[in-house]
C-alpha positions in Angstrom: 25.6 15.8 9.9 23.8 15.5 13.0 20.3 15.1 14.0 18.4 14.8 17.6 15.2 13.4 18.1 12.4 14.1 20.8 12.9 11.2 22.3 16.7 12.0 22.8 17.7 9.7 20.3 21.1 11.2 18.0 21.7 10.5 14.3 25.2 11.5 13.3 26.3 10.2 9.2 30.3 10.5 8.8 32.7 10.1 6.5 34.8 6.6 6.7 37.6 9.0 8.2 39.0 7.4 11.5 39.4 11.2 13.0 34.9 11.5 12.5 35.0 8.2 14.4 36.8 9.6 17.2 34.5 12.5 17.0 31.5 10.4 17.7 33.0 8.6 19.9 34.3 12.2 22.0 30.0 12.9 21.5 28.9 9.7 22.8 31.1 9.7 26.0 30.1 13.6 27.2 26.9 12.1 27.1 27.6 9.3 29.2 29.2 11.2 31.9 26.3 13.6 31.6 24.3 10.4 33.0 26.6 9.5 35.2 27.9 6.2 33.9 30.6 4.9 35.7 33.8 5.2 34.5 34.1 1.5 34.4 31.7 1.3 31.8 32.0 4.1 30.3 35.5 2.7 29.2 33.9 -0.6 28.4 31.5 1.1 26.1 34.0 3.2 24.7 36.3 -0.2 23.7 33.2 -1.5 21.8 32.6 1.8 19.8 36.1 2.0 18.9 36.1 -1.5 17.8 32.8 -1.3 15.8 33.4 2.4 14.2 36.9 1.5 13.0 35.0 -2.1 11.8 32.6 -0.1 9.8 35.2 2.0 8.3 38.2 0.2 7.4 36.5 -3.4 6.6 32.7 -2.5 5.8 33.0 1.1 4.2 37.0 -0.1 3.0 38.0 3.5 3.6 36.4 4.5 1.0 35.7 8.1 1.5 32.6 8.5 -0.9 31.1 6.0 1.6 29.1 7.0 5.0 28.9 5.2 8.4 25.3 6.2 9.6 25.4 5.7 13.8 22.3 6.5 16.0 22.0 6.3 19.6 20.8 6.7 22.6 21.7 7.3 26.3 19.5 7.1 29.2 20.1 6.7 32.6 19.8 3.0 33.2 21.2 2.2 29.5 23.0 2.8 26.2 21.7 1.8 22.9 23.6 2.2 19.8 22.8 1.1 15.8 25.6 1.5 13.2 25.3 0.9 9.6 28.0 1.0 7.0 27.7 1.0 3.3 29.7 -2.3 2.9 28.8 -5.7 1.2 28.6 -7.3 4.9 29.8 -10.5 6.1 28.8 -13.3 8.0 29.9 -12.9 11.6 30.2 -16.8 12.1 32.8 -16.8 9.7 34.9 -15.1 12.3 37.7 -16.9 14.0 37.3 -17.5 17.2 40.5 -15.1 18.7 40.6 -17.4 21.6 42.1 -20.6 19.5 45.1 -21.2 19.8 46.0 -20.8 16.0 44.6 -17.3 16.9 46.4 -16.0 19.7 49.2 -14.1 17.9 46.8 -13.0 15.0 46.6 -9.3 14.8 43.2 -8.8 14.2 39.7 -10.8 14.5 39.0 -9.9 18.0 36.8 -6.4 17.6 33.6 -8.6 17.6 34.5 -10.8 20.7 35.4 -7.3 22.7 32.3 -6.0 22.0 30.5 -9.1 22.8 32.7 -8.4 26.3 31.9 -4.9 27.0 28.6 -4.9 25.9 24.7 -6.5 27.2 23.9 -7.2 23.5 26.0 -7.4 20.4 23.7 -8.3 17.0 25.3 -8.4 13.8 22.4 -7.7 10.9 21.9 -9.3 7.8 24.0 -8.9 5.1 26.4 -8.3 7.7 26.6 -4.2 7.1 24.4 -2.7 10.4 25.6 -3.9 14.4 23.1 -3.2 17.1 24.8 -3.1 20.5 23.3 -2.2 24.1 24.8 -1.9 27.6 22.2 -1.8 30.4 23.6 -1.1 33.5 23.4 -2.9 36.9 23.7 -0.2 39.3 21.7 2.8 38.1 22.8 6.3 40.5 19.5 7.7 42.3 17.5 10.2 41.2 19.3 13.4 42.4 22.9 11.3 43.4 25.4 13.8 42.8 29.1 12.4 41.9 
C-alpha cells in the first residue's frame, strides 16, 4: 500500500518480505535521481536503507509475515528524510556492540546501525527501540535549472 501526501511526503506499509524492501528501496532511489542526488550519495543513502529495512524485517518484525514495516519519506532537493517503524518489541540501541572492537571485527553482524550512522546526517533510534528516523542533507545542492 502506498500513499502520497501534498506535501510530497510517501507512505508505503510492506510485508517483512526482503523482495518489498528492495521494492522500496527501487522507489526511493528513482526519486533521488529525479532530484539529482549525486550518485555518491545516492549509494550512501541506499547502504543505510538496506541496512535499516532488512533491520526492521529480520530482527524487529522477525520475518514474521503477518507483521508490517510502515516507511514514510521524503525527498527534496537539498535533503532526504526517512521514518521506519516495525512492529517489533524494540531494543536498546546502546546495547549494540561497538563493530569497531576488536572482539568485533570478525563478527558477522552488529554493524547496520554504525553504517547508517556513516552514510547518513542523522540516525535516531525511538523508544522502545521499533521506529529509526534517519536524514541526509546534502552539502552541495545542483542549481535551480542544472541539468546533469
Amino acid at each position: 500500500m502506498r500513499k502520497c501526501f501534498q506535501d510530497g511526503s510517501v507512505e508505503v506499509v510492506i510485508p517483512s518480505d526482503l523482495n518489498e524492501g528492495q521494492q522500496v528501496r527501487d522507489i526511493i532511489e528513482t526519486q533521488l535521481r529525479l532530484h539529482h542526488f549525486e550518485e555518491k550519495e545516492i549509494f550512501g543513502i541506499r547502504l543505510a536503507l538496506d541496512e535499516a529495512i532488512v533491520n526492521a524485517i529480520k530482527h524487529g518484525n522477525k520475518m514474521d509475515g503477518r507483521k508490517r514495516v510502515h516507511i514514510c519519506f521524503h525527498v527534496q532537493i537539498d535533503r532526504f528524510d526517512i521514518h521506519i517503524t516495525d512492529e517489533g518489541a524494540g531494543y536498546d540501541p546502546n546495547q549494540v556492540p561497538d563493530p569497531l572492537f576488536d572482539e568485533n571485527l570478525e563478527r558477522s553482524s552488529g554493524r547496520g546501525i554504525f553504517l547508517m550512522r556513516h552514510y547518513m546526517s542523522e540516525v535516531t533510534v525511538h523508544a522502545p527501540g521499533n521506529r529509526l528516523t534517519m536524514c541526509k542533507v546534502r552539502k552541495k545542492v545542483p542549481l535551480k535549472g542544472d541539468a546533469r
